[in-house]
C-alpha positions, -999 to +999 in steps of 0.1 A: -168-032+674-177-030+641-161+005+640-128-013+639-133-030+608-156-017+580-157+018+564-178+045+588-199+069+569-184+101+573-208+132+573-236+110+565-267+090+588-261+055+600-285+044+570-272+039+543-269+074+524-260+073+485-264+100+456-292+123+446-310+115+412-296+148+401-268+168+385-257+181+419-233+154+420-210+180+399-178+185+422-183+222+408-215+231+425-204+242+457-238+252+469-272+247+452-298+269+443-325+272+478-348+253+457-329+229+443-315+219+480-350+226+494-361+197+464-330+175+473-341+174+510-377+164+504-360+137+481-334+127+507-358+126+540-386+108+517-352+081+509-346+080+548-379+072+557-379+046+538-348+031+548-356+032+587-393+018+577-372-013+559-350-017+586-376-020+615-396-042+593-359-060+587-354-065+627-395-074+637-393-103+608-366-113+629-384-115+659-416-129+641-398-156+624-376-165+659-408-167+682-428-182+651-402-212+647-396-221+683-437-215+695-451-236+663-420-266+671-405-264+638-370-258+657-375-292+675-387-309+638-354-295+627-330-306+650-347-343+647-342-345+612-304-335+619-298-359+644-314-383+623-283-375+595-257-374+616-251-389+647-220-357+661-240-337+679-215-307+665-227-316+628-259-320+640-255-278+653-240-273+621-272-292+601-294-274+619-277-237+618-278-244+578-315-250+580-320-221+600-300-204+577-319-213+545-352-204+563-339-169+568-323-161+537-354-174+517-382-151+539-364-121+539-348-121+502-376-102+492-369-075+520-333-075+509-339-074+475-359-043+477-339-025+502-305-032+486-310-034+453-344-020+438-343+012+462-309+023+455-319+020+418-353+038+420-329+072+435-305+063+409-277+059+438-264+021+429-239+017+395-246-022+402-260-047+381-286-075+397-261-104+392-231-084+406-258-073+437-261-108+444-222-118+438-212-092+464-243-103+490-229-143+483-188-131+489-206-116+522-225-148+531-197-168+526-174-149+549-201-149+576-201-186+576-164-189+575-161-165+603-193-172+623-193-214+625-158-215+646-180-190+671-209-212+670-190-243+674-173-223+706-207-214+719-218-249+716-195-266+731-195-236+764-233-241+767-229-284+770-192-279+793-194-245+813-231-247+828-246-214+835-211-199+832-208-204+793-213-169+790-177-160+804-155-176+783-180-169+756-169-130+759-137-138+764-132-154+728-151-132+712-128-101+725-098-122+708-121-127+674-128-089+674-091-081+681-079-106+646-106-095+625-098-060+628-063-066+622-071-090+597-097-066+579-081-043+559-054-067+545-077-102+540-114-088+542-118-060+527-096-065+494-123-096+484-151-065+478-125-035+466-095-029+451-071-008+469-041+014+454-022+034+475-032+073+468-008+088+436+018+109+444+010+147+437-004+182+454-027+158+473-010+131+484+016+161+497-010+180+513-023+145+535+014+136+543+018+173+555-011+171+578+005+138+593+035+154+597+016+186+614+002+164+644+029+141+644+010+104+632+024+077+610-001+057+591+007+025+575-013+037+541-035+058+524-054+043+500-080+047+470-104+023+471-128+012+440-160+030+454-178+038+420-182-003+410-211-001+436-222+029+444-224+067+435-217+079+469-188+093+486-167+079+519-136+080+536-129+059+567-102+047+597-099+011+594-078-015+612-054-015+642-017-023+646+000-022+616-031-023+594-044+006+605-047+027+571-075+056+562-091+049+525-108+071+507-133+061+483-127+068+446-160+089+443-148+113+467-111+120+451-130+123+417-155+147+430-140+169+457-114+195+459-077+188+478-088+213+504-123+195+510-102+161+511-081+173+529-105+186+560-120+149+556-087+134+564-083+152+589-113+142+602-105+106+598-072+112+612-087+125+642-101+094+652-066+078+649-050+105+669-079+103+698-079+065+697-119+061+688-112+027+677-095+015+705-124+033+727-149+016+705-133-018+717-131-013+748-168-004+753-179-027+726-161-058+751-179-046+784-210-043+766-205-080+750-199-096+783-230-073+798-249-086+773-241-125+776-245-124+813-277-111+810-290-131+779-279-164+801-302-154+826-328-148+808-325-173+784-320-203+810-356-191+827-374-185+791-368-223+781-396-234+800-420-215+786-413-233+751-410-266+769-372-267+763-348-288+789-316-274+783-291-247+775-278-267+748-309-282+732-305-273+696-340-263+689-338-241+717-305-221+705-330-193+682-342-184+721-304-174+727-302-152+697-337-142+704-326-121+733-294-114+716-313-092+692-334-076+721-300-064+738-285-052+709-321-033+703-315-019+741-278-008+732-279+006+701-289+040+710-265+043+735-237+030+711-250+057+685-244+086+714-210+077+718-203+073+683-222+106+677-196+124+707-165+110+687-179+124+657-180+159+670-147+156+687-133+143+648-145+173+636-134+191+663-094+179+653-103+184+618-112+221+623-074+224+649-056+202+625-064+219+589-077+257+600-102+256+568-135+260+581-151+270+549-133+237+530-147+217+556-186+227+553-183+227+516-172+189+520-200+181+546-222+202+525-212+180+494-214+145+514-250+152+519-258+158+483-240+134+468-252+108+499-289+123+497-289+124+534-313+143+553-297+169+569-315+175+596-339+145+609-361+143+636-341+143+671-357+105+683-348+097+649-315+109+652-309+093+689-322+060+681-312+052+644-278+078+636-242+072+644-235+108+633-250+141+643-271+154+618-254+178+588-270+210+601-254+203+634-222+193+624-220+228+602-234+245+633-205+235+654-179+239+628-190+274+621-193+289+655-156+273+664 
């Protein structure tokens, strides 16, 4: 569901792809040297590795820490001390979340640090400084909890009212959260990280508005957002539904690309709008979430004895819920990737019908993984568990023999 909202990496890997430390990020360069590429790719898959090694580490610290706090009683030596501050068993769940919360944030700052601040400067991808690093990582903590404690206090309150059934209504809310934020996203959301300005009239604003008018779509906007303040790298995306729905197009890539390679990108990100991805996206992402709460309630309701737990609703046993949360999410991730990775192909697909400027189009995908330093073509179990896009070389393999 999170397709809905925030800006998909076009062309590039589902980790997080950024620049190359060298001056191939020159919008003239339309194809390196064999070396220099050949250089750029050991560079790029040496930066991937990393980045899937930091993200595994990311997800079995979560584990760790869950089965660590629940097995050694410190979640039952939390929620005493919170009932012993407040007597609302609601402010007690929101004492003890904050605990929790502090726990996490101070054992894996150090993983967080590296990954999103120290690595993006060692390959010379991130134009951010450490305090504004941690200004944008506070805005996004804030949000969370603004956005995440009406859920909790939901779940709460389904867990001690609903029985075994909690998970029903449960999926149910969340389908209507999903629905506001990503109508809510592009206008409220994203504007507290970028600012947006609606792309200047001229020879490319003409040529996007030409290829609306060619398949017949009206978007509410197109917009430029403020890309460089963070990053190096370029992006384009479909965000929002209804009448948010808009396509913005980062700032790096309208400095550093040609019309025509915009262009083919637009029309990429256009075909998602036309095919209704998002709306797919939803739909799957809901069957999945009730899937997934039906089974976590089983499984959760007969792992509480094993931690000497009593109830659904015992606070110190809530990590358990989220425990197996994060083990279905582990399940269905891959299988989320493959459908992402179909609509890809079918976006490029309507990009190819839509503009008829094949070569434009590999120049830009071409350029996205330079300027991204992604690895063009990863291992193929890396690429089904890890990437929501098919690999570069694939997507120019398809392209070119359309």
């Amino acid at each position: 569901m999170e397709q809905a909202v925030g800006p998909e990496l076009l062309g590039a890997n589902p980790v997080e792809l950024q620049d190359p430390p060298t001056d191939a990020q020159n919008p003239s360069a339309q194809h390196l040297p064999q070396s220099q590429l050949s250089q750029t790719q050991v560079i790029a898959k040496r930066y991937a590795r990393i980045r899937i090694a930091l993200g595994i580490a990311g997800t079995l610290l979560f584990f760790a820490l869950t089965i660590l706090l629940v097995a050694t009683n410190a979640t039952r030596t939390l929620e005493e001390l919170a009932r012993t501050l407040v007597e609302n068993d609601y402010l007690a769940l929101l004492l003890f979340a904050t605990g929790l919360g502090l726990v996490e944030m101070v054992l894996t700052f150090p993983l967080k640090l590296y990954s999103g601040f120290y690595l993006e400067h060692k390959y010379n991808l991130s134009n951010q400084r450490f305090w504004a690093w941690i200004w944008e990582g506070t805005k996004g903590m804030l949000i969370g909890v603004f956005l995440g404690t009406p859920i909790l206090l939901v779940l709460y309150y389904c867990l001690r009212s609903m029985g075994d059934l909690w998970w029903l209504p449960v999926g149910a809310i969340l389908f209507l959260f999903s629905l506001v934020l990503a109508r809510v996203a592009p206008v409220l959301i994203l504007p507290l990280f970028y600012r947006f300005k609606p792309l200047e009239d001229g020879e490319l604003r003409n040529h996007i508005l030409g290829l609306c008018h060619k398949v017949g779509v009206s978007v509410q906007g197109v917009f430029v957002f403020d890309m460089s303040k963070n990053t190096k790298k370029a992006n384009a995306a479909f965000t929002g539904i209804g009448r948010s729905k808009r396509i913005i197009l980062g700032d790096t890539l309208v400095a550093n690309f040609t019309n025509e390679e915009i262009g083919t990108i637009f029309a990429h990100e256009l075909g998602h709008y036309t095919l209704k991805h998002v709306w797919v996206m939803l739909a799957v992402g809901t069957i999945s979430t009730f899937l997934g709460l039906y089974l976590t309630a089983g499984v959760y309701r007969a792992s509480l004895s094993w931690f000497g737990f009593s109830s659904v609703d015992q606070l110190a046993a809530l990590p358990l819920l989220g425990l197996w949360l994060g083990v279905y999410s582990l399940i269905t991730g891959p299988l989320s990737n493959m459908l992402s990775r179909s609509h890809e192909r079918a976006a490029d697909r309507f990009a190819m019908t839509t503009s008829g400027n094949k070569a434009a189009f590999v120049n830009a995908l071409r350029k996205l993984a330079t300027i991204n330093l992604a690895d063009t073509a990863p291992h193929p179990v890396i690429e089904f568990l890890f990437h929501s896009h098919p690999s570069i070389e694939k997507r120019i393999e398809a392209v070119e023999q359309m």
